[in-house]
N, C-alpha and C positions, 0 to 999 in steps of 0.2 A: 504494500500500500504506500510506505514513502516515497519509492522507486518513482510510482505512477503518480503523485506528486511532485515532486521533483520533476519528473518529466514532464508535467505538465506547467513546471513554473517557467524552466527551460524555453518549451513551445512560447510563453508571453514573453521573454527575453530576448527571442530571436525576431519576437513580431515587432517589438517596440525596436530592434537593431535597423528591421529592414524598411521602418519610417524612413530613413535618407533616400533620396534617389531624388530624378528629376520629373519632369512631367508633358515630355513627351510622347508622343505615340507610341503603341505598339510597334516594336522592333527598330522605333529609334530611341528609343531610351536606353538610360545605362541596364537598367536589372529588369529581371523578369519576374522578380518574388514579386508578392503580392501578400497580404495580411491583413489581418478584422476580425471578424467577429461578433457573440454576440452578449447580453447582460442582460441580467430581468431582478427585481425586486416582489414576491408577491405577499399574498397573505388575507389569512382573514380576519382581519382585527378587530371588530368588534364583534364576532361571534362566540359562543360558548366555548369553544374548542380551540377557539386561538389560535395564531401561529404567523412563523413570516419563513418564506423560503428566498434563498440567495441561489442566482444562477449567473454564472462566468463560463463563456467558451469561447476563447481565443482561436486562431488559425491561421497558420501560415502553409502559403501554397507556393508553386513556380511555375509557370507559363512555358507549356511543352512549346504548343504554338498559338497562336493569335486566339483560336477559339478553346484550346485544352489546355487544362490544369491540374494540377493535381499538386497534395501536400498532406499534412500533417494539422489533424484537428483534439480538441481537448476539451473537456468541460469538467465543473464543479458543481455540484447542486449541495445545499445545505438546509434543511430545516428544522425547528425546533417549533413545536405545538402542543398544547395542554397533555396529548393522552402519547405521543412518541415525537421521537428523534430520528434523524438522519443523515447521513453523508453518503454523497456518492460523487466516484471520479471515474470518468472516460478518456478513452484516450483509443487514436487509431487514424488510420488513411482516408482520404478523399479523393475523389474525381469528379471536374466538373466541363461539363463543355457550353460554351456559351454560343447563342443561337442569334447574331447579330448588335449585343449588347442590349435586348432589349429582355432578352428569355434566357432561363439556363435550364441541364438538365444536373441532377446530382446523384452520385451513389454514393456513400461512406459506409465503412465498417469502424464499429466502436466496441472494444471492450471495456465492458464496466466492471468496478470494484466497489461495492456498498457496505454500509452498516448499519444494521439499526437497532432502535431501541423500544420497547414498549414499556413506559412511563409508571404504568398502573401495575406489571407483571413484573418489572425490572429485568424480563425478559430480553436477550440480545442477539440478532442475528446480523451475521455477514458471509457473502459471497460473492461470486460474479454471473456476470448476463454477458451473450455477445447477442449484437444487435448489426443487422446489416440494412442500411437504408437507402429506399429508393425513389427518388421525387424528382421535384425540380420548381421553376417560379418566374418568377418577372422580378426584372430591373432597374431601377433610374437613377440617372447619372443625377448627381447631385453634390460633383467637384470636378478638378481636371482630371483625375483620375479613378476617382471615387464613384460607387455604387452601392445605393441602397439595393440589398434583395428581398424580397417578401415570397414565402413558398410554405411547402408541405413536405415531408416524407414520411412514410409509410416503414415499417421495421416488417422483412420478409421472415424472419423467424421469430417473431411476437407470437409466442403460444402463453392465450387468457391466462387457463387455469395454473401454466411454470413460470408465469415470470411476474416478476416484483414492480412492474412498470403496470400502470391501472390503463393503458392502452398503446397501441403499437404506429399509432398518426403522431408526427410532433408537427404543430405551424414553426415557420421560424423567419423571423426578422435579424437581418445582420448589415451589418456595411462590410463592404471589400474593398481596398484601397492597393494599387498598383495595376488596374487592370487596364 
């Protein structure tokens, strides 16, 4: 589990490194990397049950060619709420091809490592999930370089009754920056 932290902290080091570069085109620019990601705050706060969850997923990618990419993605989910607790860290590949910059499609594989807690049993579970996803979404530019994405993907080995995720759809909003 440190490892896959660590390696995840790593992944935000190399994204925050590969902010330099310049802002021209496609294949006139110096670098190809590319990095973003995504963040979310939730919770339910004034209900019975309480609770706030933290979500951080950084990524850095590399521009095979104009439309294909591919890199290294990572996430952190954290909660704490009246009746349990939890943590969980991802980490794993990406592939994305972009469909004229306005559309992309994506497939990523994440394995995850959790833990958790039940509050009331002082009960403790950890293990891992592999998760292979497959979607894709729309784009808009909204820098020289930069894109907002807004999409979906679907987990092809999301089985209800094995896995510790309560559905196998994530939406997801991110920025990409170097594209």
């Amino acid at each position: 589990m440190k490892k896959l932290l660590l390696l995840s902290l790593l992944s935000v080091a190399f994204s925050v490194k590969a902010q330099i570069g310049s802002t021209k085109n496609f294949g006139e620019h110096d670098s190809k990397w590319t990095f973003g990601g995504s963040a979310g705050l939730g919770g339910s706060f004034g209900s019975n049950n309480g609770g706030t969850s933290v979500y951080i997923s950084p990524r850095i990618g590399y521009m095979l060619t104009e439309s294909l990419e591919t890199g290294l993605a990572s996430n952190f989910t954290w909660t704490n709420a009246k009746y349990y607790s939890s943590s969980t860290v991802g980490v794993g590949p990406f592939v994305n091809y972009y469909i004229g910059r306005n559309f992309f499609l994506s497939g990523m594989f994440q394995e995850y490592f959790f833990n958790q807690k039940n509050k009331l049993t002082n009960v403790k579970y950890s293990g891992d999930e592999a998760a292979l996803y497959l979607g894709g979404g729309y784009m808009q530019k909204i820098g020289d370089r930069a894109y907002m994405q807004i999409g979906g993907m679907y987990n092809v080995l999301y089985k209800e009754d094995k896995s510790v995720f309560g559905s196998g759809f994530i939406p997801s909003i991110g920025v990409v920056f170097g594209l």
